[in-house]
C-alpha positions as YAML, in Angstrom:
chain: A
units: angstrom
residues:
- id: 1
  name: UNK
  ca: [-58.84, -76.53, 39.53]
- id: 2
  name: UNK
  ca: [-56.50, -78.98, 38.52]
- id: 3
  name: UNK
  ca: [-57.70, -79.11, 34.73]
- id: 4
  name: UNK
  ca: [-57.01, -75.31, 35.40]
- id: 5
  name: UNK
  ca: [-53.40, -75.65, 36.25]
- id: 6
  name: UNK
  ca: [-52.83, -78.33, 33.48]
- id: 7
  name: UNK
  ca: [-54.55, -76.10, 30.85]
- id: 8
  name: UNK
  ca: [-51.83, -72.99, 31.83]
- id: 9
  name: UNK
  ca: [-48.98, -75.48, 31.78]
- id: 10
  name: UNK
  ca: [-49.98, -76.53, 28.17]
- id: 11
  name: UNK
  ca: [-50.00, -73.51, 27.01]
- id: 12
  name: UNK
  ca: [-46.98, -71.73, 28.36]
- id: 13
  name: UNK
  ca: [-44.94, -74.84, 27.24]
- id: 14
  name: UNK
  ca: [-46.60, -74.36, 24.37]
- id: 15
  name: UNK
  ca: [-45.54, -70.49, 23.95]
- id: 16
  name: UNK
  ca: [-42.13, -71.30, 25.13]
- id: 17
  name: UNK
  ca: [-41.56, -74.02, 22.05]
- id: 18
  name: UNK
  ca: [-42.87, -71.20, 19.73]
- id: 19
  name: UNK
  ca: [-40.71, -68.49, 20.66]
- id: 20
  name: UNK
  ca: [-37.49, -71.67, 20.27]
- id: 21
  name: UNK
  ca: [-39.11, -72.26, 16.62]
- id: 22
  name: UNK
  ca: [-39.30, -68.11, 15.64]
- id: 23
  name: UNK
  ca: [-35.46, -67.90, 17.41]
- id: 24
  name: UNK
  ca: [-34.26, -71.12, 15.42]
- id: 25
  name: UNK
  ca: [-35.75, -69.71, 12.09]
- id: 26
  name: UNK
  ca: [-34.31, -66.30, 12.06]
- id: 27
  name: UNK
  ca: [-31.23, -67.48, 13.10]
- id: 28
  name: UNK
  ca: [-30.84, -66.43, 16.58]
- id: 29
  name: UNK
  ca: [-30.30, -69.43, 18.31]
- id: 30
  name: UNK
  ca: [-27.55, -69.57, 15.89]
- id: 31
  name: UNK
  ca: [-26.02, -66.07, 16.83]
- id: 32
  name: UNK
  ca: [-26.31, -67.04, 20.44]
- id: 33
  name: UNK
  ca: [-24.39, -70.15, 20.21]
- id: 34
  name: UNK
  ca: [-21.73, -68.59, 18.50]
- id: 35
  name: UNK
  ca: [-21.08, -65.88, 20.99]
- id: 36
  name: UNK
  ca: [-21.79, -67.90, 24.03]
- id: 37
  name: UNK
  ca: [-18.66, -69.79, 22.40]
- id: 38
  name: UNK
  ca: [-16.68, -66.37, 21.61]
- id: 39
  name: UNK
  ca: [-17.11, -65.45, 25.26]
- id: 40
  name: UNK
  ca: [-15.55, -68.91, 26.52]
- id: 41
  name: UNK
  ca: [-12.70, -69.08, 24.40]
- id: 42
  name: UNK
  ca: [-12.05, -64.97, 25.12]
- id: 43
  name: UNK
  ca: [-9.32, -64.23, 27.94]
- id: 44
  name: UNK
  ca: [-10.39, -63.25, 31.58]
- id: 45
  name: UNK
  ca: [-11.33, -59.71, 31.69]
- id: 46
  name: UNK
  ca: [-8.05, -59.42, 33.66]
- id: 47
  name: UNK
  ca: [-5.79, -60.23, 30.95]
- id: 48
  name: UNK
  ca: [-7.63, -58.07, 28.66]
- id: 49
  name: UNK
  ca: [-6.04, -54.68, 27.80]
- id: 50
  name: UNK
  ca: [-8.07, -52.01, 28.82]
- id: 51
  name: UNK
  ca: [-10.04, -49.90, 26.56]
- id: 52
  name: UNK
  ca: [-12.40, -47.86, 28.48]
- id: 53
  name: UNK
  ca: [-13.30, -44.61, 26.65]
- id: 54
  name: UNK
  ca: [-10.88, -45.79, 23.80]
- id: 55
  name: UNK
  ca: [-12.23, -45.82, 20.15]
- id: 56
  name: UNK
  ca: [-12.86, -49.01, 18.62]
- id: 57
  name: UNK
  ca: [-9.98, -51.22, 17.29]
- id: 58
  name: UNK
  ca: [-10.02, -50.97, 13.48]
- id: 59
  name: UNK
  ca: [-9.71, -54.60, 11.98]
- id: 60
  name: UNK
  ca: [-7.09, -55.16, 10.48]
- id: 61
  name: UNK
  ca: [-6.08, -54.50, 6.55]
- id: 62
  name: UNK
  ca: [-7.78, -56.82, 3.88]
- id: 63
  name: UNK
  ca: [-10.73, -57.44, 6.23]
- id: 64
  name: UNK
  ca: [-14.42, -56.33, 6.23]
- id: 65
  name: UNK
  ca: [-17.18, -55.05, 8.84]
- id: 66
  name: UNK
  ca: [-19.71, -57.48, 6.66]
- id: 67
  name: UNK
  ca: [-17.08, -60.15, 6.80]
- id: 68
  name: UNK
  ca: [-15.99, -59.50, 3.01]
- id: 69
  name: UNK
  ca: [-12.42, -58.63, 1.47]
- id: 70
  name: UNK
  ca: [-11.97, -54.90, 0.75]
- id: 71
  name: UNK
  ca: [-9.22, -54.43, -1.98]
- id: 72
  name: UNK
  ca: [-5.34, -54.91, -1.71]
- id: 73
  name: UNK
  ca: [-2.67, -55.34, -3.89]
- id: 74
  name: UNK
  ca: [-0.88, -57.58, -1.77]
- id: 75
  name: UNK
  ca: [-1.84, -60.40, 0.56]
- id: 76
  name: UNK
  ca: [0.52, -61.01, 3.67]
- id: 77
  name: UNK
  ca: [2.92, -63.76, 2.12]
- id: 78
  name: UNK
  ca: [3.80, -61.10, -1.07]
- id: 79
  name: UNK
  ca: [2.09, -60.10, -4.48]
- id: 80
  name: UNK
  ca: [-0.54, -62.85, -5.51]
- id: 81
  name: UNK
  ca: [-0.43, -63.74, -8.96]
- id: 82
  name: UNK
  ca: [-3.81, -63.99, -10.65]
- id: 83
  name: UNK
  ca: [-4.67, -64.66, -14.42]
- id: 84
  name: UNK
  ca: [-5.54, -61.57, -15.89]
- id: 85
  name: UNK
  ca: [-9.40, -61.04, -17.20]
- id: 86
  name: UNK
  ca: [-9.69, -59.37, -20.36]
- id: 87
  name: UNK
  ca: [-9.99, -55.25, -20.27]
- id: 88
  name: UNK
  ca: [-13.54, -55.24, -21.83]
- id: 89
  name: UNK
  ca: [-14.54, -57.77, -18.72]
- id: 90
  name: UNK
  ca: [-13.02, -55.49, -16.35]
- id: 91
  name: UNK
  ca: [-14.69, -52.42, -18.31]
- id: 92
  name: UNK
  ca: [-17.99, -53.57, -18.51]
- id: 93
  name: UNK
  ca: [-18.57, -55.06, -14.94]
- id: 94
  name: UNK
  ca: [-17.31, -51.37, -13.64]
- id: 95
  name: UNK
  ca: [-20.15, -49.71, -15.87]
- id: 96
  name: UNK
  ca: [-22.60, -52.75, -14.32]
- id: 97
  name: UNK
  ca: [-21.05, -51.78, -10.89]
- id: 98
  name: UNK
  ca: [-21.20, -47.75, -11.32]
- id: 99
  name: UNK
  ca: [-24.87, -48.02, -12.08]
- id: 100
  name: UNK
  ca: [-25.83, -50.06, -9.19]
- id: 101
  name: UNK
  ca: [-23.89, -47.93, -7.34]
- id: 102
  name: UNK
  ca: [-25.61, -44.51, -8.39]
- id: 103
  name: UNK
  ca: [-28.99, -46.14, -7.97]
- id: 104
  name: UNK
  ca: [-28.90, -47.71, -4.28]
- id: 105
  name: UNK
  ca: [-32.41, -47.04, -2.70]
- id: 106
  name: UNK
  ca: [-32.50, -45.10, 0.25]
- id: 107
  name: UNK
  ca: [-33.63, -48.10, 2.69]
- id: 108
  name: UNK
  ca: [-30.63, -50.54, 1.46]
- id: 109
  name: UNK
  ca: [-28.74, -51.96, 4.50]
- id: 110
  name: UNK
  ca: [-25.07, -50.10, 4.87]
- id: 111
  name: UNK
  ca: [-23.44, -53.64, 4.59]
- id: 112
  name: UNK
  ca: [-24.54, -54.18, 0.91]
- id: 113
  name: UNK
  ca: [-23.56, -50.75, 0.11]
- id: 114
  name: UNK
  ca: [-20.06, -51.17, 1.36]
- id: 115
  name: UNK
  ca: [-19.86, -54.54, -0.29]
- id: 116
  name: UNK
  ca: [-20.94, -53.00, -3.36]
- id: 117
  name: UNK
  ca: [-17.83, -50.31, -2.92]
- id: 118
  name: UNK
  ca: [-15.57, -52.72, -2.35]
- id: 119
  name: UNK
  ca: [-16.42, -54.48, -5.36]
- id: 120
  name: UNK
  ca: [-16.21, -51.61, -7.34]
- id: 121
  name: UNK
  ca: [-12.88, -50.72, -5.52]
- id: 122
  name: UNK
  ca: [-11.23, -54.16, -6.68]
- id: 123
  name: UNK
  ca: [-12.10, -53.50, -10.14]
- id: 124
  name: UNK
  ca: [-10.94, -50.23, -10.26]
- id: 125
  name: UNK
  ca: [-7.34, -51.32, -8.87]
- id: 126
  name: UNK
  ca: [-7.87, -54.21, -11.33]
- id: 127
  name: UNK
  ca: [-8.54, -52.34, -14.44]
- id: 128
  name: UNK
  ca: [-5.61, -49.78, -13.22]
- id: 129
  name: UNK
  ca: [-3.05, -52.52, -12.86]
- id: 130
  name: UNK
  ca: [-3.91, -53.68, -17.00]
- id: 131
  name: UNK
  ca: [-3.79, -49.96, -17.75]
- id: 132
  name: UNK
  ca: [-0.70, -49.47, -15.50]
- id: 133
  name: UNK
  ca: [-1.83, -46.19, -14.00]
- id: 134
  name: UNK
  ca: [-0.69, -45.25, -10.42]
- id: 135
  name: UNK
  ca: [-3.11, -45.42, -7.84]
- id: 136
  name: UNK
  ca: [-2.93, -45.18, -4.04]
- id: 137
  name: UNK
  ca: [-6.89, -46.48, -3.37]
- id: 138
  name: UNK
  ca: [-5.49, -49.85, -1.47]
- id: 139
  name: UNK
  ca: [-3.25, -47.37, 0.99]
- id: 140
  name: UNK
  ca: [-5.45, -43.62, 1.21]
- id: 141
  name: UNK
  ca: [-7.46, -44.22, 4.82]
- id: 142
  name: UNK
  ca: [-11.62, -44.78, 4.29]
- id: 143
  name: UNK
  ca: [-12.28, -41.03, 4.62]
- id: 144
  name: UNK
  ca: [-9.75, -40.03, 1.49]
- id: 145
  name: UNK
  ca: [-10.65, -43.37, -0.59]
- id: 146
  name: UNK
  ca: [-13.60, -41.55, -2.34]
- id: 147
  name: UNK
  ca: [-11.72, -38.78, -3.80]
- id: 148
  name: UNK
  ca: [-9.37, -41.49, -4.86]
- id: 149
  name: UNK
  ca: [-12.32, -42.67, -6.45]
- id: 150
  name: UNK
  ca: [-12.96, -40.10, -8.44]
- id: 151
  name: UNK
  ca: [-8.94, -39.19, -9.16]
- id: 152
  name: UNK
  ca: [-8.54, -42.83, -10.13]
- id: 153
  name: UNK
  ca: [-11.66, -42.60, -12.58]
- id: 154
  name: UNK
  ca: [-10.40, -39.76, -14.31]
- id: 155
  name: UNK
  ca: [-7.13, -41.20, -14.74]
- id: 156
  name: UNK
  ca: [-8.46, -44.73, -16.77]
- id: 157
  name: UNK
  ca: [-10.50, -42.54, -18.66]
- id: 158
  name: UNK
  ca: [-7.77, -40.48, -19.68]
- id: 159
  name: UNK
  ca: [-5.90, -43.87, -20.79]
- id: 160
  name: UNK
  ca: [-9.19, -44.92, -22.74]
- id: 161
  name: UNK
  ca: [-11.21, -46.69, -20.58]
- id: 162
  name: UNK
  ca: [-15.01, -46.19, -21.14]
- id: 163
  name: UNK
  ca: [-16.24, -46.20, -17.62]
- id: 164
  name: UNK
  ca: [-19.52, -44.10, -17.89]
- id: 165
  name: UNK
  ca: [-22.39, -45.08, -20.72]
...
């Protein structure tokens, strides 16, 4: 009986350090770490403001729900001066971008798609600032920005930018 006992003991110890190994590979013991830390350093439930049946808080603008920078021609201490790339650069990395963009399988994750948009949105506000055409796609809110797509396309291709091809 007691070979019995040790036998179990063996092997749920031995199931527990498995299930630690698949967590610690995928990244979960990770995850948990990090919000068991969020939690901590969050204020008593108390202090919080309360936001029962509220909609979520949007983040704030210039930030990403993947964690990536969505397009802006200003960051909060004034216009950022960057060294211009050339047009063609610009040109050819929105054709690279527009294809990937028309051929996104059905069973890519939403994050990469919106990373891929915002991509494409930076170079379009890129390639209108060296073509100095208006656009408002940095200030229309997400559910207008893809008509400003499309009014924003028109509008470099009308000052000679080859987007499609």
């Amino acid at each position: 009986m007691l070979q019995l006992g040790g036998t179990v003991a063996l092997l749920v110890v031995g199931v527990a350090v498995l299930l630690l190994l698949v967590r610690w590979a995928t990244g979960q013991l990770q995850a948990d770490r990090a919000a068991r830390r969020r939690a901590r350093s969050a204020p008593p439930a108390a202090t919080r403001p309360a936001t029962a049946g509220a909609p979520p808080r949007r983040r704030a603008t210039g930030s990403h729900p993947a964690g990536r920078r969505v397009p802006r021609d200003t960051a909060p201490g004034g216009p950022l001066e960057r060294p211009h790339r050339p047009l063609e650069r610009v040109a050819a990395d929105l054709r690279r971008l527009a294809r990937e963009l028309a051929m996104v399988p059905g069973g890519m994750p939403m994050e990469r798609r919106r990373g891929l948009l915002a991509a494409y949105d930076d170079l379009l506000v890129e390639a209108a600032a060296l073509l100095e055409v208006p656009q408002q796609l940095t200030e229309v809110p997400e559910e207008a920005r893809e008509l400003e797509r499309i009014r924003l396309l028109g509008a470099l291709e009308a000052a000679g930018l080859v987007v499609t091809g």
